[in-house]
C-alpha positions in Angstrom: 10.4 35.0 6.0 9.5 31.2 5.2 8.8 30.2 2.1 7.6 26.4 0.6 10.8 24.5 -0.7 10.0 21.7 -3.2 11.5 18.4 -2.4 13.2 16.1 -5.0 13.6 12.9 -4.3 15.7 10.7 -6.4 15.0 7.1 -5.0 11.2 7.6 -4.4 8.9 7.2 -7.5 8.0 10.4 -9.0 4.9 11.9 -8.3 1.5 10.8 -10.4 0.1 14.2 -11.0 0.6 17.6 -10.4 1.7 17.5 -7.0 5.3 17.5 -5.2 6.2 13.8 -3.0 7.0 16.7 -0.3 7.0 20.2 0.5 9.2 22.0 3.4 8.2 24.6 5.3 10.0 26.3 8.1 10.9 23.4 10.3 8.0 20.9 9.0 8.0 18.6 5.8 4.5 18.0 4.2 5.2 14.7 2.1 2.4 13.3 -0.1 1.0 10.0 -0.2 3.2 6.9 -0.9 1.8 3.8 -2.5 3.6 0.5 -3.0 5.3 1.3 -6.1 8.8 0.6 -7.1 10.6 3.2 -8.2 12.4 1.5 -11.0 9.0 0.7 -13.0 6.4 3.1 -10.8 4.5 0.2 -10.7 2.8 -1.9 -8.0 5.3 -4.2 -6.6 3.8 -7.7 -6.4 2.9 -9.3 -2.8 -0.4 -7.7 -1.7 -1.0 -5.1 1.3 2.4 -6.8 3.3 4.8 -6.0 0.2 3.0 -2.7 -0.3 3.2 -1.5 2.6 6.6 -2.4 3.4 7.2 -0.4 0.0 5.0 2.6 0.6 7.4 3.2 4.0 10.3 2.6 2.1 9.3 5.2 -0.5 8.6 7.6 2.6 11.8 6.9 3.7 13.5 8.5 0.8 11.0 11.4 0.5 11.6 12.2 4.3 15.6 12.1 4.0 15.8 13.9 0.3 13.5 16.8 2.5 16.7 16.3 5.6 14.3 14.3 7.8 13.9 10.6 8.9 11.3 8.4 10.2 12.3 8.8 13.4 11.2 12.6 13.3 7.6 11.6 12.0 4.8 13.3 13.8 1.6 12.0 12.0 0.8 9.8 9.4 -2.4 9.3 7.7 -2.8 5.7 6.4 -5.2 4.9 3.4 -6.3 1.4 2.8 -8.4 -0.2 0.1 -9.9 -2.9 2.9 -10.3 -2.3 6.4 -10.0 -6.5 6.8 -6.0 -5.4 6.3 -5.8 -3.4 8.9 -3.5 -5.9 11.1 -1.2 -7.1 8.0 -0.5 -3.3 7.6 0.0 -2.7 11.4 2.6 -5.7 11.3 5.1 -3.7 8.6 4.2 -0.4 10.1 5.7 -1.2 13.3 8.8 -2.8 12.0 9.4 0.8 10.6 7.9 2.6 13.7 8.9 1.2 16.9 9.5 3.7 19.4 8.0 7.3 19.8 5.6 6.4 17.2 3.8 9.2 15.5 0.1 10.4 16.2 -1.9 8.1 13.1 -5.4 7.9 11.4 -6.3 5.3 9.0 -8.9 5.7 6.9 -10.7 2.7 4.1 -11.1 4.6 1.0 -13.0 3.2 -2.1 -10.0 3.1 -3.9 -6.6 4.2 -4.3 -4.5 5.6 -7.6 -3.2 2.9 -9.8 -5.7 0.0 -7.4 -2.9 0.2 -4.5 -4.1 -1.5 -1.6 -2.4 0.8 0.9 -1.0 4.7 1.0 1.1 6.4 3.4 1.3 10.4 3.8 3.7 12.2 7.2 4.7 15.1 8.9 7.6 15.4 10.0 10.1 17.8 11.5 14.0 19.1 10.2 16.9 17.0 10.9 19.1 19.3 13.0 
C-alpha cells in the first residue's frame, strides 16, 4: 500500500504554516508553493518579480530533489502572481529554468501573496528512477 511521505528539504526555506514544502506519493511529488524567499533569512530577496522568480524556481529546485525529483520531471506548475502586467518578466526566468518538455502551466493574478511576494510557484512532478 502507498502511503504520503513528508519531504524535508534542507536548502529550501521552511514552510510558513502548517503545511509540508512537499508531499510524496507513490510515484508523484506534491510540492507547495515557493515564493522568492531566501532561505538564509526566509525573507524576500530584493530585485522585484525577476529576482523572485528566479528564487521561487530555485527554492523548487531543492524541494523537488530533497523529494528524489528534478525540474526536468515537472508535470504542471501553477504560477501565482501579484500583477498580471509581470506576466512576461516571469515567463523570461521561467524558461531559463524550463526549456525543453516544459510542463502543462496555469497562472493565475491573486490579490496578494504571503509575506507581499510578487510571484509563487507550486509542481508536480514524477520519482527520479
Amino acid at each position: 500500500m502507498t502511503e504520503k511521505q513528508i519531504v524535508q528539504a534542507e536548502k529550501a526555506p521552511k514552510a510558513l504554516g502548517p503545511y509540508n514544502v512537499a508531499n510524496r506519493f507513490g510515484e508523484l511529488v506534491f510540492a507547495s508553493g515557493q515564493l522568492g524567499l531566501d532561505p538564509a533569512t526566509g525573507e524576500l530577496v530584493a530585485g522585484g518579480v525577476e529576482a523572485e522568480t528566479r528564487q521561487a524556481l530555485t527554492n523548487l529546485q531543492y524541494v523537488l530533489k530533497a523529494a528524489g525529483s528534478s525540474l526536468n520531471r515537472v508535470l504542471k506548475t501553477t504560477v501565482f502572481l501579484r500583477d498580471m502586467g509581470d506576466f512576461a518578466k516571469m515567463n523570461a526566468i521561467y524558461g531559463e529554468y524550463f526549456n525543453v518538455d516544459f510542463p502543462a502551466r496555469s497562472t493565475i493574478q491573486v490579490a496578494a501573496l504571503p509575506k507581499g511576494g510578487a510571484v509563487e510557484v507550486e509542481a508536480i512532478a514524477y520519482l527520479a528512477k
